[in-house]
N, C-alpha and C positions, 0 to 999 in steps of 0.2 A: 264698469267698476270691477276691480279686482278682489275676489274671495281667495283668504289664503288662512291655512288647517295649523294648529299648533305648529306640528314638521315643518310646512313652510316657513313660519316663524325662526324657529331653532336653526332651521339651514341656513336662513340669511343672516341669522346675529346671531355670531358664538358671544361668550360671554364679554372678553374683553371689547367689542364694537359695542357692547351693552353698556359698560363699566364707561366708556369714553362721554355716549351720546347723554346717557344720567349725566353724570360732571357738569356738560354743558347747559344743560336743561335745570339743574341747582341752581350752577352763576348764574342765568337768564334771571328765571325765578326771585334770586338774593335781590340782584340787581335794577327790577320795578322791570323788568322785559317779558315778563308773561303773567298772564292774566290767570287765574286759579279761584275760580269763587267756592267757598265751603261746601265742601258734596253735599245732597242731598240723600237722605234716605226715607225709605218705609219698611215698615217691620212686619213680619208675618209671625204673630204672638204665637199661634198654635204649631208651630214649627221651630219656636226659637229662632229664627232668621230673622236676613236682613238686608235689604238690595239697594246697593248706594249706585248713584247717579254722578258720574265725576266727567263735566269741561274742563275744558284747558285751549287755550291761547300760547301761541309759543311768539316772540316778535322775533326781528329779525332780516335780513336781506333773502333777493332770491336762493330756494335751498335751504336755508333756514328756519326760516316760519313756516308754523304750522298750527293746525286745529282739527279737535277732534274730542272725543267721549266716548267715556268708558262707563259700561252699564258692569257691576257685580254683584253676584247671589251671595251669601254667607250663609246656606242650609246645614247644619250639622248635625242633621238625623240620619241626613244621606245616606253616612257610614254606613249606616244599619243596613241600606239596601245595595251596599257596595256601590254606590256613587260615589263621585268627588265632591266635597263637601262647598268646593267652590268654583262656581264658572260665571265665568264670564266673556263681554264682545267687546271691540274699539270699533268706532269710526272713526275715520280720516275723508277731510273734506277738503277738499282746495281753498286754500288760506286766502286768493285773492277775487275767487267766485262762489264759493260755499258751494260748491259742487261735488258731492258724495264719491271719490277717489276707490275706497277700498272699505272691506269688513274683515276685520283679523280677529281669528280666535283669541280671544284676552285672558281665558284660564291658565295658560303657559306663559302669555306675555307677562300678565301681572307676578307671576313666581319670578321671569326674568329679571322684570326693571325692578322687586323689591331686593334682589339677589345683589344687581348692580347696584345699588343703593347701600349698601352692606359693603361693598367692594370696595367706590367712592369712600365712603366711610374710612372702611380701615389703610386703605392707603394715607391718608393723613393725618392718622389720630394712632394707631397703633406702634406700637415701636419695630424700626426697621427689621430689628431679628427674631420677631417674632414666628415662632416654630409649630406651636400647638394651638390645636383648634377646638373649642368644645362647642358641640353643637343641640343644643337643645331642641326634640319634637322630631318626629321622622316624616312630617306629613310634606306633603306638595310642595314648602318652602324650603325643607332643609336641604335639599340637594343645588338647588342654585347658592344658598345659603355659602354652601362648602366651597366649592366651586368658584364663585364670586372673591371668599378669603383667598384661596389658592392662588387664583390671578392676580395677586397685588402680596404676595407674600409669601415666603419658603417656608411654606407647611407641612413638614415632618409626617406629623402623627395627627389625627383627628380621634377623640372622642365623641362617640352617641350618647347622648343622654335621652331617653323615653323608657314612660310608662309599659308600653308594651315591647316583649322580648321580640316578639315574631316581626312589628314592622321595624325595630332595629335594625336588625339583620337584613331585612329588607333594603332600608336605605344602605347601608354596607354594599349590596351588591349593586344597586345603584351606582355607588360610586366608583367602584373597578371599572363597571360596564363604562361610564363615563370618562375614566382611563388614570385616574389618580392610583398614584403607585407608591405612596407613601403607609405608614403602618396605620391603620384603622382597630378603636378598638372600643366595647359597650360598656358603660362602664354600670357598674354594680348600686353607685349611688352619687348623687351630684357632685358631691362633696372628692368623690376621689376624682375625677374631670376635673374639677376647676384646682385641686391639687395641684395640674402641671399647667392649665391653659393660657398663654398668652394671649388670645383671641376668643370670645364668648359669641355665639347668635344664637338668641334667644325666638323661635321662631312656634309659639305653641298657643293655642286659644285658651290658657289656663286663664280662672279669674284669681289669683293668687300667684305670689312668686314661687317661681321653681327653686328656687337657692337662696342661702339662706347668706348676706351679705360678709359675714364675716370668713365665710368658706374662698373668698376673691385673694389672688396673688395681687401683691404691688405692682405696678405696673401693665394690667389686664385692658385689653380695651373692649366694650362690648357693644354689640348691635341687637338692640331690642326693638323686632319685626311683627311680633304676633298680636300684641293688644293693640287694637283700632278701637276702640269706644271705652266711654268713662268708666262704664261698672271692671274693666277688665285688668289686671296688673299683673303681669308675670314677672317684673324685676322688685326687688326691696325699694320701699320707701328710702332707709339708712343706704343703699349705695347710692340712687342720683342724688342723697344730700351727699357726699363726699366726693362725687367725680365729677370733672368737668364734662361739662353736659352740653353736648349741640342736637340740635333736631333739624327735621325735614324742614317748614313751614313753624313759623313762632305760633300763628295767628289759629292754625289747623290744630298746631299740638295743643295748645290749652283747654281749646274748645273737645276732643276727642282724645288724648290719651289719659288711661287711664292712670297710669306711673306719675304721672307731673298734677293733673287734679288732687289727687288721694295725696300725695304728699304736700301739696298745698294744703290740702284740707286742714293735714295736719299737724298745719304750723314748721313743718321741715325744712321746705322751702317755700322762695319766691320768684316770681316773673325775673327777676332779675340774675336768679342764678340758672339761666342758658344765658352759656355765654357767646349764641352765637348759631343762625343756621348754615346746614350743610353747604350750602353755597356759598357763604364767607368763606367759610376753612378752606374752599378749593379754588377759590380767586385768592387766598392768601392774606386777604384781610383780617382774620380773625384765626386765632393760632390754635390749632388743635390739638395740640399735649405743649408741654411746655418743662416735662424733666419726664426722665424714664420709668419713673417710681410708679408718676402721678395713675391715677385709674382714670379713664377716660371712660366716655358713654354716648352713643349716636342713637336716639329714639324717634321712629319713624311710626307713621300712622299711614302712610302712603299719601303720594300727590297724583295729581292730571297733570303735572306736566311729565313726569316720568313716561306717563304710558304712551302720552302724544309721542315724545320724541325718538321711543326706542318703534310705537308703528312706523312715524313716518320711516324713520332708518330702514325697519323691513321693508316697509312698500318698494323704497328707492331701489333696496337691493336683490327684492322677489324680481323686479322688473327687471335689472340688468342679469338676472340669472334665469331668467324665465319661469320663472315657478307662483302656484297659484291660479286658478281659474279665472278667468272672462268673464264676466255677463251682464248682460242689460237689464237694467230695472223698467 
């Protein structure tokens, strides 16, 4: 069985082999070709956490299918002792023997395939000249976040938007380091970000929205990453009632995010306004903007098939590059 370390990870899937293998893994998913049953979780009250249990089934011919799970922590006192507030593992099993294949670090994976999933997104839904980027939260996710827009769009200028000055700057260097060479800049309060942003990723564990709906340019499309459960809502009630709205999984979002419950709740909208998950938009069945004005919106809670199919991708290409450890269980 093969062990392989975040870096192994990142060396065998830069971001666009990420942005491609997600795609495929939506259509699948749209299309009744993999199997996703509602993660499981347990809470650990005295910690505020929360460690969700996520299978996935991929179908598919030789090469294609695949299976595996993904175990994640959600601890966010961490911070306090300088840990990361989120790790996680994948397995990958042989789809045709159930036979334990590899263990991949999933704390980098999962920032990957949520990154890619953002990517997907705005490639279909945003408008092709879109230039500016605001990115909301500096934690773990915003840097794939960025990176992810980049790949699928000529991104000028990025805006940081976070609470803290120090990890701002931080992600800023992040992103040199990472080699984007466009103008990077913190901005002072959301409102002046999304002043210019054609592209929004909302990527932060806030329970309440970061921005306040009416601060949105026409034409904006955004990727809301950070709230996975009911109590949590970083985007406005009032923008998913005005933009056209697609998500991960219909069946996932309702049940767990918080953005589409809360405005259910309250009366804003209904089941019927998504019009549409991420895998229609990208098999082309279901149109993801439809005039350059419109405000478009992709909210994701995360899936198991994402994380199955950017492992398997790494495993395939840890092996043909040699990287990762051996060993017998």
């Amino acid at each position: 069985m093969r062990v392989l370390s975040a870096d192994d990870v990142r060396r065998a899937v830069p971001m666009p082999a990420a942005i491609d293998a997600v795609e495929r893994a939506f259509i699948r998913l749209s299309a009744g070709q993999a199997e996703v049953p509602l993660r499981a979780h347990i809470a650990t009250p005295e910690r505020e956490a929360v460690s969700f249990f996520m299978p996935a089934r991929l179908g598919g011919g030789p090469g294609e299918a695949a299976l595996g799970l993904k175990v994640v922590s959600v601890f966010p006192q961490n911070a306090a002792r300088g840990e990361p507030s989120i790790f996680a593992l994948v397995a990958v099993l042989d789809p045709e023997s159930g036979r334990p294949l590899a263990v991949l670090d999933g704390t980098y994976l999962t920032a990957l395939r949520t990154g890619a999933a953002s990517g997907v997104a705005t490639r279909h839904m945003a408008r092709p000249d879109a230039s500016v980027l605001a990115v909301f939260g500096a934690g773990a996710q915003a840097l794939p976040q960025a990176l992810a827009v980049c790949a699928v769009r000529p991104i000028k200028r990025i805006w940081v938007v976070n609470r803290g000055a120090e990890r701002a700057a931080l992600l800023v260097e992040r992103l040199r380091t990472a080699g984007y060479g466009g103008e990077i800049l913190i901005a002072a309060t959301p409102a002046e970000a999304l002043a210019e942003a054609d592209v929004v990723c909302a990527a932060t564990a806030s329970p309440t929205p970061v921005f306040r709906d009416e601060w949105l340019r026409a034409g904006v499309h955004i990727n809301g990453v950070g709230s996975f459960k009911p109590s949590m809502a970083e985007l406005p009630a009032a923008t998913l009632a005005r933009a056209r709205l697609v998500v991960d999984q219909r069946q996932a979002a309702w049940a767990e995010a918080g953005e589409l419950i809360q405005a259910r709740d309250a009366g804003l909208i209904g089941e019927g306004h998504v019009v549409g998950e991420l895998g229609e938009v990208a098999a082309g069945s279901v149109v993801g903007r439809t005039s350059p004005s419109e405000i478009t919106l992709f909210k994701s809670v995360g899936n198991a098939a994402q994380d199955v199919a950017v492992a398997a991708l790494a495993l395939a290409r840890a092996e043909a590059l040699g990287l990762g450890s051996e060993v017998a269980l």
